[in-house]
C-alpha positions in Angstrom: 20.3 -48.3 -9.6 20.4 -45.4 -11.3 20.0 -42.0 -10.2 17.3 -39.7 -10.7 17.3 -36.0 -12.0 15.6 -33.3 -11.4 15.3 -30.2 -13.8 15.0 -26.4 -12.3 11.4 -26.4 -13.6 10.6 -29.7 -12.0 12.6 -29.4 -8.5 10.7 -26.0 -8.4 7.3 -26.8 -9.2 7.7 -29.0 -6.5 9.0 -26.8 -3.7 6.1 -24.1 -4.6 3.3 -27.1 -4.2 4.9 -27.8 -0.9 4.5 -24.2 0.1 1.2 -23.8 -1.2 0.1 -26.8 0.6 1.5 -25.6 4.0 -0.1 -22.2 3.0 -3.5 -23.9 3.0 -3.2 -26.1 5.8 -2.9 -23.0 8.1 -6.1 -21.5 6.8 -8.2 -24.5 5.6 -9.7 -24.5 9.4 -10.7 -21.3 8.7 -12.2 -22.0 5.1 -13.7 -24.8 6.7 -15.4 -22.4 9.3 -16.4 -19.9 7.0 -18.3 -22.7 5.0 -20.0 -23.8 7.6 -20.9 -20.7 8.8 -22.4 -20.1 5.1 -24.0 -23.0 4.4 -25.5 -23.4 8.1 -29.0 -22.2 7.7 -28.9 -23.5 4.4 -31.2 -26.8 3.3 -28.6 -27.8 1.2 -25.4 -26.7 2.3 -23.2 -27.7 -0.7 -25.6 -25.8 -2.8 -25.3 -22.8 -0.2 -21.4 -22.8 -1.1 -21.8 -23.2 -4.7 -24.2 -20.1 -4.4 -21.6 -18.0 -2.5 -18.8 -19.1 -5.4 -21.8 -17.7 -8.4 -21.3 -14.7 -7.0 -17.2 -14.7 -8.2 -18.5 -14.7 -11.6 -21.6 -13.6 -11.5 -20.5 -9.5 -12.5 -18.7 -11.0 -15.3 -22.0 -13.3 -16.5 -23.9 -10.2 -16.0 -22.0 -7.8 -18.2 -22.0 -10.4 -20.9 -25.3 -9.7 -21.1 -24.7 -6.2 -21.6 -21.7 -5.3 -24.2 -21.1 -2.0 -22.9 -20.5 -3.6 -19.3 -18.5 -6.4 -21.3 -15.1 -5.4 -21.3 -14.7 -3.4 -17.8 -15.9 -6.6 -16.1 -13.7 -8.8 -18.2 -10.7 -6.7 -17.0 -12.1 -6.3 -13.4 -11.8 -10.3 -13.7 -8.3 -10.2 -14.9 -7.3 -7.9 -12.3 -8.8 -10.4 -9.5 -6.3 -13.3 -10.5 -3.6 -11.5 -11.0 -4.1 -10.0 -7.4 -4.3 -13.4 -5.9 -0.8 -14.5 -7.9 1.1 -11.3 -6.6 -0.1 -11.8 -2.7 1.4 -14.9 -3.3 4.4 -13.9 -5.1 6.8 -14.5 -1.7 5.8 -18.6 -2.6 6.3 -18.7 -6.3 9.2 -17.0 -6.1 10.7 -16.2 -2.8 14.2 -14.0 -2.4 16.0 -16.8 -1.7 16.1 -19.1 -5.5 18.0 -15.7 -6.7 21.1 -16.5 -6.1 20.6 -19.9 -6.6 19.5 -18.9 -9.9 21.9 -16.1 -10.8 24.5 -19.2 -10.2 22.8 -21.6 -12.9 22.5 -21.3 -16.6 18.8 -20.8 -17.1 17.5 -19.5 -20.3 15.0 -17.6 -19.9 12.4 -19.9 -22.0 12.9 -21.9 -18.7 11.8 -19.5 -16.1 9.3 -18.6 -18.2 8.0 -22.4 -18.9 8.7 -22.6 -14.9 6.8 -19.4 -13.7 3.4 -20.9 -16.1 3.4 -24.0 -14.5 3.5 -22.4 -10.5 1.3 -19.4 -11.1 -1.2 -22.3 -13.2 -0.6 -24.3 -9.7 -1.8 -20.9 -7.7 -4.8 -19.8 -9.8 -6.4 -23.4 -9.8 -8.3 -23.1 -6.9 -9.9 -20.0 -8.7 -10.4 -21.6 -11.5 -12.1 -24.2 -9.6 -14.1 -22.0 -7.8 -14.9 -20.4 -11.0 -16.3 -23.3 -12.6 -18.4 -24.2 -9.8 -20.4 -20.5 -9.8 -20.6 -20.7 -13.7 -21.9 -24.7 -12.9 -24.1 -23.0 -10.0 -25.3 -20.2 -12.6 -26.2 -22.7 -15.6 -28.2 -24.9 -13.6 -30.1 -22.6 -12.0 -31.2 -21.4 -15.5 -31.5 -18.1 -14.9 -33.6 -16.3 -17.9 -31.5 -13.3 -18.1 -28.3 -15.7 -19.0 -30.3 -17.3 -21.7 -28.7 -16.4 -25.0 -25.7 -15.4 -23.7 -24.2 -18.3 -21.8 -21.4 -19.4 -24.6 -20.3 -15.9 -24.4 -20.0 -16.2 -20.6 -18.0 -19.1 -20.3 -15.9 -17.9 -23.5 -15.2 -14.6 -21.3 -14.1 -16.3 -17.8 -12.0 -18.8 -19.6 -9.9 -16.1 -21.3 -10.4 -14.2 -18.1 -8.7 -17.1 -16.4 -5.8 -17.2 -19.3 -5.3 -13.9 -19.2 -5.0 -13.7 -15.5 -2.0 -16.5 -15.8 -0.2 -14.2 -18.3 -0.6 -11.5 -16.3 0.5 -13.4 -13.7 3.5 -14.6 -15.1 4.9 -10.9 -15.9 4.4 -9.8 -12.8 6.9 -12.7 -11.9 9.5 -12.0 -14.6 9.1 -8.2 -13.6 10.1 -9.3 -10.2 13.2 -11.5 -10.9 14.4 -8.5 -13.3 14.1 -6.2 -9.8 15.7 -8.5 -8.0 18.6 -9.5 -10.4 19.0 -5.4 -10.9 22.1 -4.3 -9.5 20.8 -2.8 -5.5 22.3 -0.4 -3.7 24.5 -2.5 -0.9 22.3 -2.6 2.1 22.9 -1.3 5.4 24.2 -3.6 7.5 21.8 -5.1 10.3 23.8 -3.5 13.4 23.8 -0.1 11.4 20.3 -0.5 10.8 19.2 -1.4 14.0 21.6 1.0 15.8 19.4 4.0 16.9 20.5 7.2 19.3 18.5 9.1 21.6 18.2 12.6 20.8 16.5 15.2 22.4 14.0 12.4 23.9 13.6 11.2 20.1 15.0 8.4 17.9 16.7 8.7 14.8 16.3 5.6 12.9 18.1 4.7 9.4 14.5 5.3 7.6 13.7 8.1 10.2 15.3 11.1 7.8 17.9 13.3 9.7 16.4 14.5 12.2 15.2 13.0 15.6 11.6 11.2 15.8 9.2 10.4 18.7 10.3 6.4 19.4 6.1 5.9 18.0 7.0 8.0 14.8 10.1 6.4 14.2 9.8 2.8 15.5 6.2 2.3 14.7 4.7 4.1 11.6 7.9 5.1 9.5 8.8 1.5 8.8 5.5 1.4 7.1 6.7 3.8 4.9 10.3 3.3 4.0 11.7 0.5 6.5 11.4 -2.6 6.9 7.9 -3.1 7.1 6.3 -2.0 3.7 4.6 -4.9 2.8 2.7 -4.3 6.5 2.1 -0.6 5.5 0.8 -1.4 1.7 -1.3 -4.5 3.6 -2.7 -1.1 6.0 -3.6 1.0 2.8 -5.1 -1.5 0.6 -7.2 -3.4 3.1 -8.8 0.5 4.5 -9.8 1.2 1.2 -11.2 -2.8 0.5 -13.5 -1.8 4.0 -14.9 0.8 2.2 -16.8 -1.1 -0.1 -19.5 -2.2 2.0 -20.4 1.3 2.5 -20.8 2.1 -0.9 -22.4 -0.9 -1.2 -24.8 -0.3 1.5 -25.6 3.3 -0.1 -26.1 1.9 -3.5 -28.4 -1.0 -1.9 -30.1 -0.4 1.4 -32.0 -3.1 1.2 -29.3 -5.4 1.2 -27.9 -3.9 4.7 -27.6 -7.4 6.5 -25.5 -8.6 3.5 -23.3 -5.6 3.4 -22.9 -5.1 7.1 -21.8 -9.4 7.1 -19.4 -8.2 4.5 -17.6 -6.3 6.7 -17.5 -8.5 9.3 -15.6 -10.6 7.1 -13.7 -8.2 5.7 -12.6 -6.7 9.0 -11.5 -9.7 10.4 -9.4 -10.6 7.0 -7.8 -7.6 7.3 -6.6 -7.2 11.0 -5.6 -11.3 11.0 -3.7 -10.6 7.9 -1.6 -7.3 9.2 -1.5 -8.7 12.5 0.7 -11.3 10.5 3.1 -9.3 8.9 3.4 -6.9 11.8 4.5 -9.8 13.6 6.7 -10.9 10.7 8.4 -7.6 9.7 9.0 -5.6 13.1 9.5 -8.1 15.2 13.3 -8.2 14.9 13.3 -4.4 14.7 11.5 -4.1 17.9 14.1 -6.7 19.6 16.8 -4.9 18.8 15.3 -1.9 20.9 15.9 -3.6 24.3 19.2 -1.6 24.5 16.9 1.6 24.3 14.8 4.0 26.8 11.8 2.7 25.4 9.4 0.3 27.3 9.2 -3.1 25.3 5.3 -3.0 26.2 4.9 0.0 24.8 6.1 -0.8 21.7 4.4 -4.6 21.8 1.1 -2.6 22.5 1.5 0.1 19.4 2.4 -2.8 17.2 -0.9 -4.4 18.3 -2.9 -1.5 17.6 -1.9 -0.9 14.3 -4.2 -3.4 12.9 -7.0 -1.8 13.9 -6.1 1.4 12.3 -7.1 -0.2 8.8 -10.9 -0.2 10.0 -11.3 3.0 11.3 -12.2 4.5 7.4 -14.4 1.8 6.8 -16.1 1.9 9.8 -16.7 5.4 9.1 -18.1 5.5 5.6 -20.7 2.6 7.0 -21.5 4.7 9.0 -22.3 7.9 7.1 -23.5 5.3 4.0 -26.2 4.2 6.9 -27.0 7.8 7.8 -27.5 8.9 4.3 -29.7 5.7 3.6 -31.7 6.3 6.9 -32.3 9.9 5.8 -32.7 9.9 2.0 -33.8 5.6 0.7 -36.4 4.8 4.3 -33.7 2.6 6.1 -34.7 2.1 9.6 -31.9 1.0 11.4 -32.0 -0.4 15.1 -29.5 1.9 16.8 -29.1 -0.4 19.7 -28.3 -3.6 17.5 -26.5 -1.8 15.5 -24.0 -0.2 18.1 -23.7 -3.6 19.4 -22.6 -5.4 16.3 -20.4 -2.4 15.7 -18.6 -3.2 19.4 -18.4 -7.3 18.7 -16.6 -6.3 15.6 -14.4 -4.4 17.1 -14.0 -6.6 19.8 -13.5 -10.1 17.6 -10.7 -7.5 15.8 -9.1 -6.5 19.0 -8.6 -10.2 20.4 -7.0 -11.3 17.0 -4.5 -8.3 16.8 -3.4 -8.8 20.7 -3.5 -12.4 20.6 -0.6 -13.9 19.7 0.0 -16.4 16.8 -1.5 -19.5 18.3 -2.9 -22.9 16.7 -5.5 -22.7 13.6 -7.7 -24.4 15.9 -8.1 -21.9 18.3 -8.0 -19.0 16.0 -10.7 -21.1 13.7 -13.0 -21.1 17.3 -12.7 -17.1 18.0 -13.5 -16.6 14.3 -16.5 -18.8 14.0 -17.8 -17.0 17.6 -17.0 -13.9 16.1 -18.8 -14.6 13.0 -21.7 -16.1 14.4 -22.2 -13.0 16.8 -21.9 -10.8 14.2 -24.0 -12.3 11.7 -27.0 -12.9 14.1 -26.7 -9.1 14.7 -26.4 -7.7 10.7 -29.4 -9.6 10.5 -31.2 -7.8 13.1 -29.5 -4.2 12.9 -32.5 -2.8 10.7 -36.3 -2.8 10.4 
């Protein structure tokens, strides 16, 4: 019988797909959840979900109505798919196929044709999702699309192309960083080897002086240890929990929507740094036994850190719902309100301490968590 080859582009394709799939199957309990939760006081619950995916491309229908709005929106669009490539860049291409490809021939025609065909794998569940709010848009036949609605598909599809390209270069940057020459890395014992001094701890990243343990074993790794993919997770996600606020002071109206929005967001966010916490310091924080530091201690500020990502979101809605209450009539329930503000909190504070269990029973706390806080966005105003 004869044997079977497999090319670089094929063998690859097919390890990314495996990845991807694993990827999913630890979330699709929670996508399951979150559609249910959606499309549970819903009529029609597939039409509920297919609602919720119009409103990926409904800014993008809206400014084709509107050719000033046209091309910001077009690149806003862009911007979204080539976000969801590089968050999962550590799939497509993890650190490990360098050397393997470094020690293989490859033209670069072939990474290129490769990297297409795994960031096309990665975007089509956007696209998908894409197609059914544009599907979801056209049959609703809404007047203001009327017109327009060939210049709105023309724009997401290139949107969609253009998001793969980007894609794509992002990738080819990445393997030219990786294949550039680095500086040799510390070793992991001189790494992890620390000193107390002068009830501090110098650490490799640390600078050279000493640092509180917190300082040095906690929030400097954010910064320039091993943990910056944790620390750019803690940035981006307190400035993504801002935008309920803003849109809660541009549309009061729309407060049970914005304040579910966060909800959502907030839980995103402290699941998704809880994860790389747990990933990227957890080694870090082993080899500290040796040290005067209590293990809890440091299990406890690694916990916390999550939560740190919703404390400037949790202000602006705050001061956004002030400023509406004073200045646009919104009369919010103080009461409710505090207590939707404490189960968020609270649903954020079980998923940072609790460790990494089954999707079952983290799908469970969420849909309790979202249920709770939903039922009280809807009541926290007049």
């Amino acid at each position: 019988m004869a044997e079977t080859t497999m090319d670089y582009g094929s063998m690859r394709l097919r390890w990314c797909a495996l990845a991807l799939r694993a990827f999913v199957a630890r979330w699709a309990v929670l996508i399951l959840v979150t559609a249910a939760v959606v499309g549970a006081g819903s009529n029609g619950p597939v039409q509920a979900v297919g609602a919720v995916a119009a409103w990926l491309v409904l800014p993008l229908c809206r400014a084709a109505t509107h050719g000033a709005w046209l091309a910001p929106a077009w690149l806003a669009q862009v911007l979204v798919g080539a976000g969801l490539v590089w968050g999962v860049r550590a799939l497509l291409w993890p650190a490990q196929w360098r050397e393997a490809e470094l020690a293989l021939p490859l033209p670069r025609g072939q990474t290129l044709r490769s990297d297409a065909l795994v960031v096309a794998l990665a975007l089509l569940p956007l696209a998908v999702s894409y197609a059914a709010g544009l599907l979801s848009l056209l049959a609703s036949g809404a007047p203001w699309l009327r017109g327009h609605r060939a210049l709105a598909v023309a724009a997401l599809a290139t949107a969609v192309v253009a998001s793969g390209a980007l894609g794509v270069s992002l990738l080819q940057r990445q393997r030219r960083l990786r294949f550039a020459p680095p500086a040799r890395p510390p070793s992991r014992a001189s790494m992890l080897l620390t000193a107390w001094r002068g009830g501090g701890v110098h650490a490799p990243w640390a600078g050279t002086g000493a640092a509180h343990w917190s300082r040095a074993l906690l929030w400097l790794p954010l910064w320039r240890g091993p943990a910056r993919r944790s620390g750019q997770a803690l940035v981006l996600f307190s400035l993504v929990l801002c935008a309920p606020a803003a849109g809660l002071a541009w549309r009061p109206d729309w407060a049970p929507w914005w304040l579910s929005a966060w909800a959502v967001l907030s839980l995103l966010a402290t699941t998704r740094v809880a994860a790389l916490l747990r990933l990227e310091m957890a080694d870090l924080h082993a080899a500290c036994a040796p040290l005067p530091v209590p293990p809890t201690q440091l299990q406890r500020g690694r916990q916390l850190m999550p939560l740190a990502a919703l404390m400037p979101g949790l202000l602006a809605l705050g001061v956004a719902a002030a400023w509406a209450a004073a200045c646009c009539g919104l009369q919010p329930r103080l009461p409710v309100l505090a207590a939707y503000v404490l189960v968020c909190i609270a649903g954020c504070s079980i998923e940072s301490f609790s460790p990494s269990g089954d999707a079952a029973s983290k799908a469970s706390r969420w849909l309790l968590t979202l249920a709770l806080c939903i039922a009280l966005a809807s009541e926290a105003t007049r």
